[in-house]
N, C-alpha and C positions, 0 to 999 in steps of 0.2 A: 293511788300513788301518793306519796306522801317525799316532800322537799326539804332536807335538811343540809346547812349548809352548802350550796349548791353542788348536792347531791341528792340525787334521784332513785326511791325506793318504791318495791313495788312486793306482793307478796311470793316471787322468788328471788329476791335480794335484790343486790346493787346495779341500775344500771347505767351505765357511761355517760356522760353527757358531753365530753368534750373529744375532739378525734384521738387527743394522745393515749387513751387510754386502752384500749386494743388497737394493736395495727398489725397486717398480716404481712408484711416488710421491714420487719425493725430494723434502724440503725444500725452500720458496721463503723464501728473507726478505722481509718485507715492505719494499716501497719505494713513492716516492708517483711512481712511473712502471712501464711493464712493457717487458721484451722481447718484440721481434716474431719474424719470420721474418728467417732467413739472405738480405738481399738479396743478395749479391753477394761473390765471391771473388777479388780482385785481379790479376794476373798480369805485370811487368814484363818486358818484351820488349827486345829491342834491336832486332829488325826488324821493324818493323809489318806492313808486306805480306807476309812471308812466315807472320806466324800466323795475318793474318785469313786468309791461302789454308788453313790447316791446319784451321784451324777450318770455313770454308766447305766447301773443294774435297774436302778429302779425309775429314772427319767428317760434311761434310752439316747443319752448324747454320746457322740463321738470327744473321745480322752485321748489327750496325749500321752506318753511316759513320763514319768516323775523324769525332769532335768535338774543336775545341784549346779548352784549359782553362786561358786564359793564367794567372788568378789561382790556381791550383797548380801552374803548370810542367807541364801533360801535356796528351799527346793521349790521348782512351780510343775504345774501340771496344767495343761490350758483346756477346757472343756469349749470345745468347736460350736458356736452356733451360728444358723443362717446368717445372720445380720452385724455379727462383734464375737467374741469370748469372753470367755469365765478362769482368770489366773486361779488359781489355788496355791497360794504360799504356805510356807510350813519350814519352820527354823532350820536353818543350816550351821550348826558350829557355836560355838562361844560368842555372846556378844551381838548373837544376830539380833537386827531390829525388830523382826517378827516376833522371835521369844519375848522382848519387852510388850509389844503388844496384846501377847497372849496373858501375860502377866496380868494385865487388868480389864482384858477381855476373855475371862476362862473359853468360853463356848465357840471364840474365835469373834467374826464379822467382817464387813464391810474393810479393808484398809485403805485403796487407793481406785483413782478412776485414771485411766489414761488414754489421749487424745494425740493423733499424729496430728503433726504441722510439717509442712513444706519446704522449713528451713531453721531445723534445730538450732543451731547457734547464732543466727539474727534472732529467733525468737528467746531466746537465755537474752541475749544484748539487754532485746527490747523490753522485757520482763522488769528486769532487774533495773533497768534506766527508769519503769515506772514506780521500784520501788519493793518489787515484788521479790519476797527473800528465797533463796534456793538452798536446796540440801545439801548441795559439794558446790567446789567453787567450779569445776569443768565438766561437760559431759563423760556420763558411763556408759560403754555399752552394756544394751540390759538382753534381755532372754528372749527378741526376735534377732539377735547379732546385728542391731541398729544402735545409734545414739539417742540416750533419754537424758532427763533433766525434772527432779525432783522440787516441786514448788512447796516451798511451807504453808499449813492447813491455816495457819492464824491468818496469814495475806488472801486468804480461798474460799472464804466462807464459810470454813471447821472441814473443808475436802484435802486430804493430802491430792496432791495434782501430777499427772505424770506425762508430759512431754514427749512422745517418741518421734525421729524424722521419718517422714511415710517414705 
């Protein structure tokens, strides 16, 4: 083992030497709302039918129906698994924010993660009290017929962020 700056090497890397450094109970701050469960992980497409086939036909998931979402610009398709889903976005109309997305991500990706809380609009409050900027100024309802809230990716750690009340 070998000590560099009081840190501790050994030949499979780095190990801890001090308690903060893993702990299997991390710190919460308190807030007067809570995080839920991962609903849902994004996925902007450029061809609809051919991911719900990919998802279907060739993974074997349970697909929704393509639903259009005039008041965000998209169609979603939510691909059902055990544990969370799979959004499938894909432009709706003029102006959708997806088509700008697709614009500089031809092959589609990753858009958004989205996580239910307890109490959508103390959680926008508290957000935004910490500074954290949002996409509209009041909740939308989004595509479970709940209220969501749009967090900007620069305050997120380059994640668009998505808010839904469980």
């Amino acid at each position: 083992m070998l000590s560099l700056i009081g840190r501790t090497f050994c030949r499979r890397g780095l190990i801890p030497t001090t308690s903060r450094a893993f702990s299997s109970t991390p710190s919460t701050p308190s807030t007067p709302w809570n995080l839920g469960i991962l609903n849902h992980t994004a996925i902007a497409v450029p061809d609809l039918p051919a991911s719900i086939s990919f998802y279907r036909d060739v993974l074997g998931a349970a697909v929704s129906e393509p639903e259009d979402l005039p008041d965000h610009g998209v169609t979603v398709v939510f691909v059902n698994l055990p544990n969370t889903k799979i959004e499938l976005l894909h432009p709706l109309g003029e102006g959708s924010p997806i088509a700008g997305f697709l614009a500089k991500n031809k092959n589609g990706g990753i858009h958004h993660v989205c996580i239910e809380v307890d109490d959508i609009e103390a959680a926008v409050r508290d957000v935004k009290e910490k500074g954290i900027r949002t996409l509209s100024a009041e909740t939308k309802i989004g595509a479970h017929g709940k209220p969501v809230m749009f967090l900007h990716p620069k305050d997120c750690g380059g994640v668009l962020m998505e808010l839904e009340q469980k």
